[in-house]
N, C-alpha and C positions, 0 to 999 in steps of 0.2 A: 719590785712586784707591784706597790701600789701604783707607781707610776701606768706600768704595763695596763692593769687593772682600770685606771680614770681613762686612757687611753681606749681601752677595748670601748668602754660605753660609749665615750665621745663619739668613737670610729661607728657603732653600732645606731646613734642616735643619727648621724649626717646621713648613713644610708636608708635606716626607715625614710627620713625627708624626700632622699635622692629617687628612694625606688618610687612613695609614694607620689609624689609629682608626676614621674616616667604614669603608674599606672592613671591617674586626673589626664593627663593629657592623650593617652590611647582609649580613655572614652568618652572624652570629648570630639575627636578628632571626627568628623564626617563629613559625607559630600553635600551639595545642593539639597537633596531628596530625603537627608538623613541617615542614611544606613553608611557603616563604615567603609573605610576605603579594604580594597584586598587585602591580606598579609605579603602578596608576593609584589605587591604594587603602594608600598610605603611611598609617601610625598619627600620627594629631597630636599632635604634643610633651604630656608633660602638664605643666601647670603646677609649678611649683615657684617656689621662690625664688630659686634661680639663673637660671634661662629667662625668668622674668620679671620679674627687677631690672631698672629702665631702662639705657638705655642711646641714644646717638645716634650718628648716620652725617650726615653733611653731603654735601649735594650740591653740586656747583659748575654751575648751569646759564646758559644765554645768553637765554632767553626774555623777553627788556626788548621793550615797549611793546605798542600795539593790532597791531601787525603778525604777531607771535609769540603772542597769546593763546591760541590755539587749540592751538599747540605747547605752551603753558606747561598750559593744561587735561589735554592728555592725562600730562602727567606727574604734575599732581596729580593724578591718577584711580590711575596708578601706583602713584605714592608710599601713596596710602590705602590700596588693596589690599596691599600689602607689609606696611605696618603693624600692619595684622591679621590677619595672617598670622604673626607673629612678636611675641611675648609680651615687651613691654618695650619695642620699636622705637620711635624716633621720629627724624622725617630732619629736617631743619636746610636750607631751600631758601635757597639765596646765590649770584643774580641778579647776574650782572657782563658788561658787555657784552662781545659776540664779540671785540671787535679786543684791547681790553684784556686780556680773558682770556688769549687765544694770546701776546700779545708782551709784556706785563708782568707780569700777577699769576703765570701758572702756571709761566711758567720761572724766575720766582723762589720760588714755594714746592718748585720740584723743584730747583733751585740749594742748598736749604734741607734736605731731601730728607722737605719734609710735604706733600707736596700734599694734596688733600680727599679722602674717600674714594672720590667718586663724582664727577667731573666730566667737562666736556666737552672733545672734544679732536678735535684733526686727527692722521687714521691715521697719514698720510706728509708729514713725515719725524717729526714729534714725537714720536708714539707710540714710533715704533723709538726714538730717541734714548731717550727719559726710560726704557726698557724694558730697553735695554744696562746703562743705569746700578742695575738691580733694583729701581726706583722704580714699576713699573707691575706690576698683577698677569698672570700671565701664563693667559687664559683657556682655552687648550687642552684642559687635564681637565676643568673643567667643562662645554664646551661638548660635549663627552662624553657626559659623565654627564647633562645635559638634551637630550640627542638632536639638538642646534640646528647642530652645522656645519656640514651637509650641507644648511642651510635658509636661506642668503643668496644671494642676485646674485653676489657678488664679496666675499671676507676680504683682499684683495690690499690693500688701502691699510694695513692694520691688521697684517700677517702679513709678522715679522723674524726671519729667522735659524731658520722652521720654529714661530714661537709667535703665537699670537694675543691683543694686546696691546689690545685694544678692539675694539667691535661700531657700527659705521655707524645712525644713525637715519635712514636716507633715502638716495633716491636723487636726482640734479638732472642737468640737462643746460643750457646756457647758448645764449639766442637772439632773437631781439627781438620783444618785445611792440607792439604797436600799434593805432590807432586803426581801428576796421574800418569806424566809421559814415565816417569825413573820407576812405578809401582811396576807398570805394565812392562820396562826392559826386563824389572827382578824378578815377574812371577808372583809380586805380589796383588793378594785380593782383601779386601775392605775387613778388619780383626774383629772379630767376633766377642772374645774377651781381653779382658786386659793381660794377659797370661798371652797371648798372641799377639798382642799391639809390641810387647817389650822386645819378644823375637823379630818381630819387624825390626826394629828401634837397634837391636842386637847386629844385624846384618848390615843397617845404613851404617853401624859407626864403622864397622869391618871393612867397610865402603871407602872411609875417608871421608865421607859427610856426617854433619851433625843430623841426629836423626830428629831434635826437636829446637825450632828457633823461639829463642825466649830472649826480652830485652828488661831484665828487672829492678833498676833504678827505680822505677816507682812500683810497690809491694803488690800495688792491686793487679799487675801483669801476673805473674808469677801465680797469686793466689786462684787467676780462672781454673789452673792446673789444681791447685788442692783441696780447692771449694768443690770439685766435681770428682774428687777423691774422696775426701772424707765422705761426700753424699752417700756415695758409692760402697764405704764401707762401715760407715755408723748408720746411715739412709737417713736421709734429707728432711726426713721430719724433728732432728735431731737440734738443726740449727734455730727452730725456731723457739726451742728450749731455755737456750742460753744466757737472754734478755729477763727471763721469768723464774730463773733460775731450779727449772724442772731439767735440766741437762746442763753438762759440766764440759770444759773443754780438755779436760782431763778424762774421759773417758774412757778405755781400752782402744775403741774401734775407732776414735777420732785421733789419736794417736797414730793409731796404723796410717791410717790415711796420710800425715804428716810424713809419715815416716817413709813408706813408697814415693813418695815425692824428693824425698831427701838421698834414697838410694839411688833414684834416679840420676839427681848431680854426680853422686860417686863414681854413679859406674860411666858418668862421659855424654848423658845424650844429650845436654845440650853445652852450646858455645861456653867457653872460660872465660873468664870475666863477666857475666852475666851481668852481672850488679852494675855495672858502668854503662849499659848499653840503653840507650832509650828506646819507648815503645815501636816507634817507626823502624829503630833498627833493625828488627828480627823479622818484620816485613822484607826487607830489603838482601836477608837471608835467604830467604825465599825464591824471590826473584833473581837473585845469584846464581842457586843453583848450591850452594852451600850450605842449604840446609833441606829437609824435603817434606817436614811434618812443623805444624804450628796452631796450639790451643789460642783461639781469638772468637770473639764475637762474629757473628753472621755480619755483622757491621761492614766487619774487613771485607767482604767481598768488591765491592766496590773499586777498591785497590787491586784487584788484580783480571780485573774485566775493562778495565783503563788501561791505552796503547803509551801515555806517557807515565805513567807509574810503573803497568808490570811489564813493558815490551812486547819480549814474545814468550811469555810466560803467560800472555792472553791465551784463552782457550785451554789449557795444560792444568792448569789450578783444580781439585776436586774438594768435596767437605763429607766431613760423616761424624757422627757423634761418638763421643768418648766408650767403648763399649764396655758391658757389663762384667762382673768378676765373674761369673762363669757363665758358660753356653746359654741359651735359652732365657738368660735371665733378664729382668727388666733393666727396660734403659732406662735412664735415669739423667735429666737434662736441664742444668739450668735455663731457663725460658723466663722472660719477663717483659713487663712496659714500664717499667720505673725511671726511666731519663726521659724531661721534657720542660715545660715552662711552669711557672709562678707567675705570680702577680702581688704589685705591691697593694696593701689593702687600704696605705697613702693616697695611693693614684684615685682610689674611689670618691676621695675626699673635693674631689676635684670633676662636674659633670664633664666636662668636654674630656678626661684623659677618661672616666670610666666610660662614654661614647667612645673612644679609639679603642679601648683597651675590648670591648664586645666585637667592633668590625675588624681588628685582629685573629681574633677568635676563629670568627665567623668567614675569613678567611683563607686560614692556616687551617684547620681541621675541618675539609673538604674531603670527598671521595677523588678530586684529581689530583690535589695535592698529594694524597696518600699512595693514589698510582705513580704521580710523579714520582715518590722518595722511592718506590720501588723499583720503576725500571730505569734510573736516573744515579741514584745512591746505593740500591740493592737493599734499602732499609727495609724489616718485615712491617706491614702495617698495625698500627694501633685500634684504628677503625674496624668494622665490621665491612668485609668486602667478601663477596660470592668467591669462591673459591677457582671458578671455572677463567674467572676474570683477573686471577692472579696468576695462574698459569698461564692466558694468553697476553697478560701483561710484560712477562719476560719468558722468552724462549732460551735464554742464557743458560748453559749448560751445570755452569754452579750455581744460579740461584734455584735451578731444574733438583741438582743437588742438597742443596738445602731445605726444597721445600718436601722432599722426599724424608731428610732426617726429621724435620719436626711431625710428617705423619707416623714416623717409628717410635717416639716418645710415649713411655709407659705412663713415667712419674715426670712431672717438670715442680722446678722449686725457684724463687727468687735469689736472685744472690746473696751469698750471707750480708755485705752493709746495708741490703733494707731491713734486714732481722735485728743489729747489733745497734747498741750505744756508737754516736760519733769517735768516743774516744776511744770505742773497742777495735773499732777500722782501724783505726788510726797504730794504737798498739800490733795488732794483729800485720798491717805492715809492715812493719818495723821488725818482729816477731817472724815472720818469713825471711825476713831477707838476714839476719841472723842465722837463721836453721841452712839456709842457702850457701852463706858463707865460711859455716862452722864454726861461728862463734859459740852456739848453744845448741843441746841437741834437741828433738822435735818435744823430748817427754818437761823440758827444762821449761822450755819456750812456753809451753803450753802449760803447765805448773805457774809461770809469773803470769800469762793470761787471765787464767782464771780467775786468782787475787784482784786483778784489776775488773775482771766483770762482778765479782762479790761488791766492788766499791761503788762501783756504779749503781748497779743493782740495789743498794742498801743509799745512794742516795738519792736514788729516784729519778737518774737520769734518762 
């Protein structure tokens, strides 16, 4: 801790220097006449030797396989514009998958306290943590000085203790994709309740198809499906309880939630062997034709508006939200900005990387950028964009669909791992995919949960 502690000042003291300088030198800066230069007509560095000795910045990004390409494109579009923009730059892209990143690699290089200087990360709870500990840059002045706070959806996942600790690359909301050509052969129309979704779900298995494609090797699949249960039947204000320990995960109604989920496996709707099937797989479900319904992030779309992912399953793909336990009632929709970038608050240490690490920024969180991830990747924007401008942005029939479910949303909530401890995720995974396999039943699972959130809780993690 004290280390932590002589560090944070350190870190605290180089940047008063750093920023002080930045501001000595923006009012000194004038022309002939005296009066400053424009702000949209800044003077370009001139070359020297020191501006333009190399140097490199490392990214740490998730963008693995065809699914993420188009993600991974717009950040090389990024990265090259940054590059030449700055005299000596060159980034270092180091590709590590999402789950790894978040629960092994980066809580050990911040345990370390190196993280990369540029990597990705989740706002809540991560960012805060790694951010107490003055391992994250805190980007509130510059988000200043490039005019950009005032220009997001939501800083909430990101913003501890009054600082802004990372910026969201997107928006998602969470709800099931499906077969529209197979709905329309059966007569089916878009379920109203959950009590009508299952009689759907009842008919496809009757079918010979799985009525729901789920790949759950890793816990946090499986979980979109009970996290927008349990919301649904304790209601969503429940999970933000469980960290403050004003709600329990023993509950009755959180229970239940568990527990529909669990009967679900029983009664067949989705694929056997679950547990072994990785995320992509249950994509690929999809596009087979062997399966016709699939809880996934708005993210997924992407993949199935692609002629070499979904074939000819382009066009045919529909989305709609999880619906409510009875008629009438509110939807209820996880929705959030919580995956995006960090910054190491190392890098600051350093003027020429916290110069790179601004015209990154000031790059990557554009209004085209943000069109681009939308009619490009299908990502929802983080940004604040006119409305009129996102529906003429993609005329795409699912993302037509999609942006129809998030105007039906009553209630939207974050996913429960912005709300919990790192190691209640992490439990809580592990904890599904036993209730999945019948190792423990939901009331068992949720009983040793709880224990472990008291321990946490009581240590203050």
């Amino acid at each position: 801790m004290k280390k932590h502690v002589s560090f944070l000042i350190s870190f605290l003291f180089i940047v008063s220097i750093v920023l002080a300088g930045c501001g000595g030198n923006q009012g000194e800066a004038t022309n002939n006449n005296g009066s400053s230069p424009p702000e949209n007509n800044k003077p370009a560095p001139s070359p020297s030797p020191e501006t333009s000795e190399p140097f490199e910045l490392t990214i740490r990004h998730t963008q693995l396989g065809d699914a993420k390409r188009f993600r991974l494109a717009l950040l090389e579009d990024v990265v090259a514009k940054t590059e030449a923009a700055i005299p000596g730059l060159k980034f270092k892209l180091d590709a590590v998958d999402s789950e790894v990143n978040r629960t092994e690699k980066l809580r050990g290089e911040m345990a370390a306290g190196s993280p990369p200087d540029i990597f990705d990360v989740f706002g809540s709870p991560d960012a805060g943590l790694y951010g107490k500990e003055g391992l994250v840059l805190d980007l509130t002045p510059i988000l200043e000085e490039l005019g950009l706070k005032d220009q997001f959806t939501s800083l909430d996942p990101f913003t501890h203790d009054g600082k802004i600790y990372g910026l969201p690359i997107g928006g998602s909301i969470e709800g099931y994709f499906y077969n529209k050509a197979y709905f329309e052969e059966k007569g089916f129309s878009i379920p109203k309740t959950i009590d009508e979704l299952e009689k759907i779900a009842e008919a496809i298995k009757a079918d010979g198809k799985v009525p729901f494609a789920q790949g759950s090797k890793d816990g946090w699949v499986p979980l979109m499906t009970t996290n927008n249960l349990w919301s649904y039947y304790a209601g969503p204000e429940i999970t933000y309880g469980f960290k403050t320990g004003e709600a329990k995960w023993t509950d009755p109604k959180v229970v239940e939630g568990f527990a529909k989920h669990r009967e679900w496996v029983d009664k067949g709707y989705f694929k056997k062997g679950e547990l072994g099937l990785e995320y992509a797989d249950m994509r690929n479900q999809i596009i087979s034709g062997e399966a016709i319904m699939m809880m996934d992030g708005s993210w997924a779309n992407s993949v199935f508006t692609d002629p070499q992912q979904a074939g000819d399953k382009v066009g045919q793909i529909g989305f709609f939200n999880m619906p409510p336990l009875k008629e009438n009632g509110e939807i209820v929709v996880m929705q959030d900005t919580n995956n995006g970038y960090g910054f190491s608050a190392r890098a600051a240490e350093d003027p020429k990387k916290l110069q790179a690490i601004k015209e990154f920024i000031k790059n990557m969180w554009t209004e085209e950028m943000q069109i681009r991830g939308l009619k490009e990747d299908g990502v929802l924007p983080a940004m604040k964009i006119d409305q009129a401008q996102l529906t003429a942005a993609s005329n795409d029939p699912l993302m037509q669909d999609i942006f129809q479910a998030v105007s039906e949303i009553d209630i939207s909530f974050p996913a429960f791992d912005a709300l919990v401890q790192s190691s209640i995720k992490t439990a809580l995974d592990i904890g599904i995919q036993q209730v999945i396999g019948g190792e423990l039943t939901p009331e068992k699972m949720l009983d040793n949960l709880q224990k472990a959130q008291e321990a946490a809780n009581a240590s203050g993690e």
